[in-house]
C-alpha positions in Angstrom: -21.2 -25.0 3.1 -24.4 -22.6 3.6 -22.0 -19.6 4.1 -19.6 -20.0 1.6 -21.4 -17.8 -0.9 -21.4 -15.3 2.3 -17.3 -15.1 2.3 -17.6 -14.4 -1.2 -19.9 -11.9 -1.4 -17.5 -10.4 1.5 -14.3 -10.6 -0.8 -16.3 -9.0 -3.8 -17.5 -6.0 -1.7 -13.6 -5.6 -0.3 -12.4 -6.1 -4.0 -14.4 -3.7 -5.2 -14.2 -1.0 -2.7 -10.7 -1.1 -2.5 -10.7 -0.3 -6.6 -13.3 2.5 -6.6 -11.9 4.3 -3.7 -8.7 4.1 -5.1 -10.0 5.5 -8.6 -12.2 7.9 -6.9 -11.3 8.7 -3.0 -13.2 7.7 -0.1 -15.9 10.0 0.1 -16.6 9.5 -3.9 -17.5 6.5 -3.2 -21.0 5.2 -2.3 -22.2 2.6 -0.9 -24.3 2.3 -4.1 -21.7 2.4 -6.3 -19.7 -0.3 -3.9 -22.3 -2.9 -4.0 -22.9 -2.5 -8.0 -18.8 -3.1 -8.5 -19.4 -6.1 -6.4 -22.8 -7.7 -8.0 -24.4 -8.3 -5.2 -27.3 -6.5 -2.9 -27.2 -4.2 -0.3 -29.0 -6.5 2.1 -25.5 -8.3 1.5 -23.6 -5.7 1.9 -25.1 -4.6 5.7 -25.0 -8.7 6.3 -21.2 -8.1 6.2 -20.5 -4.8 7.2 -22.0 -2.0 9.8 -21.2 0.9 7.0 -18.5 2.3 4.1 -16.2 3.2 7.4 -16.2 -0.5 8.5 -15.9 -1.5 5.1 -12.8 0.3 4.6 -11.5 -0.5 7.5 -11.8 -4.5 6.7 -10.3 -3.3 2.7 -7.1 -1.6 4.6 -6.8 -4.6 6.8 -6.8 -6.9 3.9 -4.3 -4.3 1.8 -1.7 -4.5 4.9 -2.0 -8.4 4.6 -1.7 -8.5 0.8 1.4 -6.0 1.0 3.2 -7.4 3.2 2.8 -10.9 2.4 3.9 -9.6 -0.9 7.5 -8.4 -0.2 7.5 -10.8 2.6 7.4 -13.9 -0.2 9.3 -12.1 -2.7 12.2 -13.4 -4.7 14.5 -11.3 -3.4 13.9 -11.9 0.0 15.6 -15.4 -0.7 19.1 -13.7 -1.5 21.8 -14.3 1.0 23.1 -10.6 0.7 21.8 -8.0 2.0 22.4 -5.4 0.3 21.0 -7.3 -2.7 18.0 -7.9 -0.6 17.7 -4.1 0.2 17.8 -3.5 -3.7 15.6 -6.2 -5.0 13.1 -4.3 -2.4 13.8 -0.9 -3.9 14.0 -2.2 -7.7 10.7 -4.3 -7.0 8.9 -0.7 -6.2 10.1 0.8 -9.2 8.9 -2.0 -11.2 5.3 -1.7 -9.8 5.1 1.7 -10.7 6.6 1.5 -14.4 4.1 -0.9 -15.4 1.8 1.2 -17.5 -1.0 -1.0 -16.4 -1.0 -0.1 -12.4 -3.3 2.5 -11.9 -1.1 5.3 -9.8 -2.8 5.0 -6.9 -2.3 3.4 -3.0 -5.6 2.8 -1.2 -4.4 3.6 2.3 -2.6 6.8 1.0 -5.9 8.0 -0.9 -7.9 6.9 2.6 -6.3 8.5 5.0 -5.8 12.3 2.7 -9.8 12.1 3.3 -10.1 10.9 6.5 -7.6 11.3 9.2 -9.3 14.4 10.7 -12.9 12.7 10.7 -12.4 9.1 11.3 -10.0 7.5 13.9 -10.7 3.7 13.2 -9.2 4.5 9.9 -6.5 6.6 10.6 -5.5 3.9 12.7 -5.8 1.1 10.3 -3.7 3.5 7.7 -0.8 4.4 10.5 -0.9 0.5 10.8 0.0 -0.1 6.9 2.7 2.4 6.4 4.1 0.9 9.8 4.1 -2.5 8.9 5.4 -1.7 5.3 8.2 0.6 7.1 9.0 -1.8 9.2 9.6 -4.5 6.3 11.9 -1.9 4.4 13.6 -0.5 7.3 14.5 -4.5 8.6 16.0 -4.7 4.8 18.0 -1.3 5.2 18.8 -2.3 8.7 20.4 -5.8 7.5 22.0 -4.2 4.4 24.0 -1.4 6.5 24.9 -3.7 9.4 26.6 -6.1 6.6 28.2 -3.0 5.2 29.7 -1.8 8.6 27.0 1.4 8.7 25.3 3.2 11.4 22.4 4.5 9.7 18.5 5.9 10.7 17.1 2.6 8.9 13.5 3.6 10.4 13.6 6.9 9.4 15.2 6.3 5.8 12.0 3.9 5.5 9.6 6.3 6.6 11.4 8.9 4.0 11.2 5.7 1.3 7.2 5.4 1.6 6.8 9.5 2.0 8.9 9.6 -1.1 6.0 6.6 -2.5 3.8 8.6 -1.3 4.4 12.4 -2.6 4.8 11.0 -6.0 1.6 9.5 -6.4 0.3 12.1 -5.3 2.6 14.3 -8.1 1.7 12.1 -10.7 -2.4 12.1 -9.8 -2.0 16.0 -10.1 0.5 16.4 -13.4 -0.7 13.7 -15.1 2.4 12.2 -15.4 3.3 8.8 -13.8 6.6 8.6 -15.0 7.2 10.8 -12.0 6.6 8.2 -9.5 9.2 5.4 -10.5 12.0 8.5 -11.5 11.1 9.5 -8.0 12.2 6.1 -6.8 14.7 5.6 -8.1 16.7 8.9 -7.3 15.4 7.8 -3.3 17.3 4.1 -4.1 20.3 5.8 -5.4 19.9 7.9 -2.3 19.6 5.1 0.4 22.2 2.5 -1.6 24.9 5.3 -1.8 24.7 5.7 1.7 25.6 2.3 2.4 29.0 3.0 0.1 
């Protein structure tokens, strides 16, 4: 019972890191600014974490889970067909990024632009995300072209799916214009549905 106010003191620092350093970029953000987000001190914030890098490492961890528990229990991933299945995936992307609300912005994408020179633990945990989140889409395109008699490079159309993601936030961060990420998307789902015929 005694530590329960520890966990959440834990999730609010996570919570709140991910947001600023998606906002603002790793290095941006302070530990300072972190533990003000959160509400609560910076005793608590060394009681749960060595430093920003560890920190960070414990908010990709958590992004990876969220993510792919997300498609993972998605309504799509109950339809029988794959294709459809493949589709729903794409179209649910699209729909993220159209909502005028979601701040154009992916926390390991904006991690790892900073940091994959200077800090292997999170290069690591960031190669881990876009692998696992690969590896979800490319099962989908994998399933979708072996239903439709295809041979395709599902890995490597996955990998050109989250670089497309990926290169479009970082478009629309530097036009101004989010629009450009779900346009972006969708000319990549035409792309990887056509090929399935």
């Amino acid at each position: 019972m005694s530590d329960s106010p520890k966990r959440g003191a834990r999730e609010k620092l996570i919570a709140a890191a991910t947001e600023l350093i998606r906002r603002n970029g790793y290095s941006a953000t302070s530990v300072d600014s972190i533990v003000e987000a959160a509400g609560v001190s910076k005793g608590s914030f060394f009681y749960h974490f060595e430093g920003k890098e560890a920190l960070t490492t414990a908010c990709l961890e958590n992004w990876d889970r969220m993510t792919t528990g997300m498609l993972a229990d998605a309504p799509f991933m109950q339809l029988e067909d794959p294709v459809q299945r493949l589709q729903g995936c794409l179209e649910f992307f699209i729909m993220v990024f159209s909502d005028a609300r979601q701040y154009p912005s992916c926390l390991v994408g904006t991690t790892v632009q900073e940091v994959a020179d200077s800090s292997p633990t999170l290069r690591e945990a960031a190669r881990t995300c876009f692998s696992h989140a690969a590896g979800q889409i490319g099962g989908l395109i994998a399933g979708a072209a072996q239903a439709r008699g295809r041979e395709l490079d599902s890995m490597g159309l996955a990998n050109l799916w989250m670089a497309t993601l990926q290169g479009s936030l970082l478009m629309a961060k530097a036009s101004g214009d989010p629009a450009r990420i779900p346009a972006n998307l969708r000319s990549q789902r035409d792309y990887i549905l056509g090929l399935l015929g």
